[in-house]
C-alpha positions in Angstrom: 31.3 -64.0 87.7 32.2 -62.1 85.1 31.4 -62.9 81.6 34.7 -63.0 79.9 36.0 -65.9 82.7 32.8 -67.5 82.1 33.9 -67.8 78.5 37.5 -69.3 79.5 35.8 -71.9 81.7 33.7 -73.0 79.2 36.5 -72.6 75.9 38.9 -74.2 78.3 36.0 -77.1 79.1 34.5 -77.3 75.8 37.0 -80.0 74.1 36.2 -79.7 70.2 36.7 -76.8 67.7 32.8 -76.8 66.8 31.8 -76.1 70.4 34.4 -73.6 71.0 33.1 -71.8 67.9 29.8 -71.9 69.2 30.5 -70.4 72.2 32.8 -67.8 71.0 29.6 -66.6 68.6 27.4 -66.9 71.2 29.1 -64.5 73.5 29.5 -62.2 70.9 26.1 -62.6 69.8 25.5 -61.7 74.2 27.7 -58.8 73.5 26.2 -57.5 70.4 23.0 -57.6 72.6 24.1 -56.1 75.8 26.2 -53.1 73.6 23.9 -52.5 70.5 25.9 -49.1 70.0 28.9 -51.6 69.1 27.8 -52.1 65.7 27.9 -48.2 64.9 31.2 -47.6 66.5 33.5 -46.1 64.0 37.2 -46.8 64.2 40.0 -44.4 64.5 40.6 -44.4 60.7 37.2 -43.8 60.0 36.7 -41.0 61.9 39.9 -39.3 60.5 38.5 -40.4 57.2 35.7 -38.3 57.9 37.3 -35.3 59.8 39.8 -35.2 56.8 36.4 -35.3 54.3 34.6 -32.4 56.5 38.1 -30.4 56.5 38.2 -30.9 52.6 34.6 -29.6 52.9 34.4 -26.7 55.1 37.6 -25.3 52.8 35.8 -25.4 49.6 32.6 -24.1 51.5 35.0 -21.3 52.6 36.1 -20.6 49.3 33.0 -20.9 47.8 31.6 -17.8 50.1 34.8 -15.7 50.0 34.7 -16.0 46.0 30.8 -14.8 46.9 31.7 -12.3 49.0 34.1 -10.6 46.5 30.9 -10.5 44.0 29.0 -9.0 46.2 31.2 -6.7 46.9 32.3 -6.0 43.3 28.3 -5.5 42.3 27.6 -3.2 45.6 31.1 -1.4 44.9 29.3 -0.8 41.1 25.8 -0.1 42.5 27.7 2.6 44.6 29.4 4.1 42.0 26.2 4.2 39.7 24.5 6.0 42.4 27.1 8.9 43.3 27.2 9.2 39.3 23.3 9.9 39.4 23.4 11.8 42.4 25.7 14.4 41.1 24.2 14.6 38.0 21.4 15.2 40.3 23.0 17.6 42.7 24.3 19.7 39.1 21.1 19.7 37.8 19.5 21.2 41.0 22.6 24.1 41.2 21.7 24.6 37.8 18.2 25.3 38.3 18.1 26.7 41.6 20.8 29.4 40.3 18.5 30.1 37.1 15.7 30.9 39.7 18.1 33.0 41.4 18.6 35.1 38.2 15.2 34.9 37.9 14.3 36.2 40.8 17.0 38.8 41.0 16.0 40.5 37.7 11.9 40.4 39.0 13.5 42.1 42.3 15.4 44.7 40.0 12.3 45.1 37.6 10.3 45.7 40.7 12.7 48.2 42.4 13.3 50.2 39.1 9.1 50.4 39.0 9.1 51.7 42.3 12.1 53.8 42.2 10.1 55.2 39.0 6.9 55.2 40.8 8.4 57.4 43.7 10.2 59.6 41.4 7.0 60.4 39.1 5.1 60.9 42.5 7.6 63.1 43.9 7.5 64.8 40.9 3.7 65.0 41.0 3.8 66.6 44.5 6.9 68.8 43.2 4.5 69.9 40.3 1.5 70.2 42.2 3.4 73.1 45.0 4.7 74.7 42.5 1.0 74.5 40.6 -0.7 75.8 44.1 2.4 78.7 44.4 1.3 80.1 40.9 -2.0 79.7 41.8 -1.4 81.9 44.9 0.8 84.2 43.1 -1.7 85.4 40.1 -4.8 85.1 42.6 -6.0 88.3 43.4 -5.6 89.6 46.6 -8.6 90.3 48.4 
């Protein structure tokens, strides 16, 4: 027998208000210990109460990281510019130095080739002076 029909036999049976009381809290009192979960059951308006709270929620947290997002953005957007700004100063600084060395080196090069070009003119004119040293030599030697 089920228990709800075993509550109308005895409501139906019991013949005062008191007794019928008594047996309605008792079988709730059965129920409450069969179903203990019953006690933390939310109702429908509850739980919409709460989904409604946790929408409410989710939409600040969302605007709370988009509004974080565009910071971060903003700063790394800055941090990116900063950089490029010091990397061509950079990069300017190296062509500037790099073409100085250039110069540099292209007027040791010069120096150097004008000292050799100088060098194998004096020497050519060294040999040039010593055959024509060794052909008046032979020409005022005496015959023998």
């Amino acid at each position: 027998m089920s228990v709800a029909l075993r509550l109308y036999e005895q409501l139906t049976e019991a013949g005062e208000d008191k007794t019928r009381a008594k047996l309605i809290a008792e079988a709730f009192e059965h129920l409450e210990d069969r179903y203990p979960q019953l006690k933390d059951v939310a109702t429908a308006g509850q739980v919409r109460e709460t989904e409604l709270r946790l929408q409410k929620e989710i939409k600040e947290v969302e605007g709370k990281l988009q509004k974080e997002i565009k910071e971060v953005e903003a700063r790394l957007q800055k941090e990116i510019k900063e950089v490029e700004a010091r990397l061509q100063k950079e990069i300017k600084e190296v062509e500037l130095k790099l073409q100085k060395e250039i110069k540099e080196v292209e007027v040791r090069l010069t120096q150097a080739i004008h000292r050799q070009t100088l060098w194998v003119v004096g020497s050519v004119g060294a040999v040039v002076g010593m055959i024509r040293l060794l052909e008046w030599f032979l020409a005022h030697m005496p015959n023998p």
